[in-house]
KEMARPA-614701 format. One record per residue (C-alpha): residue number from 1; residue in one letter; x, y, z. Coordinates in Angstrom, 1 decimal. Example, Ala and Ser with C-alpha at 12.3 -4.5 7.8 and 13.67 -1.06 7.14 Angstrom:
// KEMARPA-614701
site n->1, res->a, x->12.3, y->-4.5, z->7.8
site n->2, res->s, x->13.7, y->-1.1, z->7.1
//
This chain:
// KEMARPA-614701
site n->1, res->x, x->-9.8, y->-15.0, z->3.6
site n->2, res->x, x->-7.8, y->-12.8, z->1.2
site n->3, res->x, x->-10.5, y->-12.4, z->-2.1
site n->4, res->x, x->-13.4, y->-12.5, z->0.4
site n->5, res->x, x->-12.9, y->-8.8, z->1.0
site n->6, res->x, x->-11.0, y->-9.3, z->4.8
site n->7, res->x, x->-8.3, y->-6.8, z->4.3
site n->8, res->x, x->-6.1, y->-8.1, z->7.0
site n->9, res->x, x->-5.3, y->-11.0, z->4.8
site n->10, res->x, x->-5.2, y->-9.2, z->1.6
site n->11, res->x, x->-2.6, y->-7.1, z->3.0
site n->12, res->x, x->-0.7, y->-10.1, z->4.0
site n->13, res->x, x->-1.0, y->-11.7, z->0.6
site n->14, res->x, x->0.5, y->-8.7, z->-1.0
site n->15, res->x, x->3.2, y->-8.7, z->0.9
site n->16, res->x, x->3.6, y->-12.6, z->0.1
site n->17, res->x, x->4.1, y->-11.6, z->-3.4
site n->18, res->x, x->5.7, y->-8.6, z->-3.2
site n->19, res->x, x->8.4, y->-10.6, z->-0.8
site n->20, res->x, x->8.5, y->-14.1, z->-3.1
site n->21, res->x, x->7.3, y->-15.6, z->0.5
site n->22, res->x, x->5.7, y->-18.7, z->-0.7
site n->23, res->x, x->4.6, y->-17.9, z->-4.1
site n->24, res->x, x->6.4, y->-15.9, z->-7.1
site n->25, res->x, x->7.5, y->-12.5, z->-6.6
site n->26, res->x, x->5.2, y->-10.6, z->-8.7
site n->27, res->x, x->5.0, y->-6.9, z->-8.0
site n->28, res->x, x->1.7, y->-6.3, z->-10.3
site n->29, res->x, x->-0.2, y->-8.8, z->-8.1
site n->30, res->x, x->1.4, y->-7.4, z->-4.8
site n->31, res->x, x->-0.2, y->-4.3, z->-5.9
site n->32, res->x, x->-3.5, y->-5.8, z->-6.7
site n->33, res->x, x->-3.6, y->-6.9, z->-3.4
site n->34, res->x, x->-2.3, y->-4.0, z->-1.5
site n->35, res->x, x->-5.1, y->-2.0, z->-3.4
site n->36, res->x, x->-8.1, y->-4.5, z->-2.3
site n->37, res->x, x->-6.8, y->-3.8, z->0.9
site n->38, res->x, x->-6.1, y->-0.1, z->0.7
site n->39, res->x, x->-9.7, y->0.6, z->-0.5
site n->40, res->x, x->-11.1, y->-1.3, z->2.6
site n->41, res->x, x->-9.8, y->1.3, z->4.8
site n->42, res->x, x->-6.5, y->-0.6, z->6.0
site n->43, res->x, x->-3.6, y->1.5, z->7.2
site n->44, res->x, x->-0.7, y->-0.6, z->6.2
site n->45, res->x, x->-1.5, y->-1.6, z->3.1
site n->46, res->x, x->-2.9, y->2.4, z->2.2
site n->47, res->x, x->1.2, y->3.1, z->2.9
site n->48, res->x, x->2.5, y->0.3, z->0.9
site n->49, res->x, x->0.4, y->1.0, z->-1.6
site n->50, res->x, x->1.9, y->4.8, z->-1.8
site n->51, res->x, x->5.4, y->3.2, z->-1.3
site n->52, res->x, x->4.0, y->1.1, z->-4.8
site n->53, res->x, x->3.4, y->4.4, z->-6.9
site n->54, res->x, x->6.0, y->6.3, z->-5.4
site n->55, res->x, x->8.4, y->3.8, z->-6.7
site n->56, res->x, x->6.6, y->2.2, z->-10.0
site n->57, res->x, x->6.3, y->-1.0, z->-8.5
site n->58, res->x, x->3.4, y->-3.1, z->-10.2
site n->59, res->x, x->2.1, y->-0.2, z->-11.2
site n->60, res->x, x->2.9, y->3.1, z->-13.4
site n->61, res->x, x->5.1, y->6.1, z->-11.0
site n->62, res->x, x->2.6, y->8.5, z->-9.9
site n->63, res->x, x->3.9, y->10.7, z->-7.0
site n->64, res->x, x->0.4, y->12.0, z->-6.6
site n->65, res->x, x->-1.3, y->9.3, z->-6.1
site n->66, res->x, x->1.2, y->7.9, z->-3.8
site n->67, res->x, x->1.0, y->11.1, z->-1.7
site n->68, res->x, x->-3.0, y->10.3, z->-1.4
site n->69, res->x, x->-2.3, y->6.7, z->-0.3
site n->70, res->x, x->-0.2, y->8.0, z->2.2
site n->71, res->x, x->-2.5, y->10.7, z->3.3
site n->72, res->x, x->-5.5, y->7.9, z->3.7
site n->73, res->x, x->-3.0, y->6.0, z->6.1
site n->74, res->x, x->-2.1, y->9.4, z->7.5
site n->75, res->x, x->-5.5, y->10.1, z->8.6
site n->76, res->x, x->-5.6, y->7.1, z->11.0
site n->77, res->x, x->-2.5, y->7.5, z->12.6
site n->78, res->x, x->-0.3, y->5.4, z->10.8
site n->79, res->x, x->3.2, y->6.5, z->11.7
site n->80, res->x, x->4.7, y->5.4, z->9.1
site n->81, res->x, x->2.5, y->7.4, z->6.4
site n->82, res->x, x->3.4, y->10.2, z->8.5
site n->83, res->x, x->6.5, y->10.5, z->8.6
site n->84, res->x, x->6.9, y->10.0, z->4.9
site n->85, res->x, x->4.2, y->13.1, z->4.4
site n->86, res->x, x->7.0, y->14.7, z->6.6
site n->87, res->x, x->9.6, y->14.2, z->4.9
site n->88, res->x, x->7.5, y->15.1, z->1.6
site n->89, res->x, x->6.7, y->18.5, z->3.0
site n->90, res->x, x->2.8, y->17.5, z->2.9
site n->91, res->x, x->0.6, y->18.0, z->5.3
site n->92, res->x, x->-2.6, y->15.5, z->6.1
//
């Protein structure tokens, strides 16, 4: 399912190789995947992929971008995201 655009399972891969759960840790690929699924509209993996940027994991640090990501998951009620932006100072 994950490459055939069913961001549910993208999401799930990411976190497969962002964990080393059943494959190679590999943080780039983690955020591949967490992107796929980001762009699809999916919560979850719209947070983790703020938490990626905010961090530099797979990916360059980029607190702006990560504040975006967190914004999208924001958006749809994804506490997480929320509290986060909260904690930020930045409002959704």
């Amino acid at each position: 399912a994950a490459g055939q655009d069913y961001a549910p399972a993208e999401y799930d891969l990411a976190l497969c190789y962002h964990y080393g759960k059943g494959v190679d840790r590999n943080p780039e690929e983690s955020r591949e995947w967490f992107q796929k699924a980001a762009d699809q509209g999916h919560a979850a993996a719209q947070k983790a992929l703020g938490v990626c940027y905010v961090n530099g994991i797979g990916t360059n640090k980029d607190e702006a971008e990560a504040v975006k990501w967190y914004k999208l998951a924001a958006e749809q009620n994804y506490e997480k995201a929320q509290e986060i932006l909260r904690e930020l100072g930045e409002k959704w």
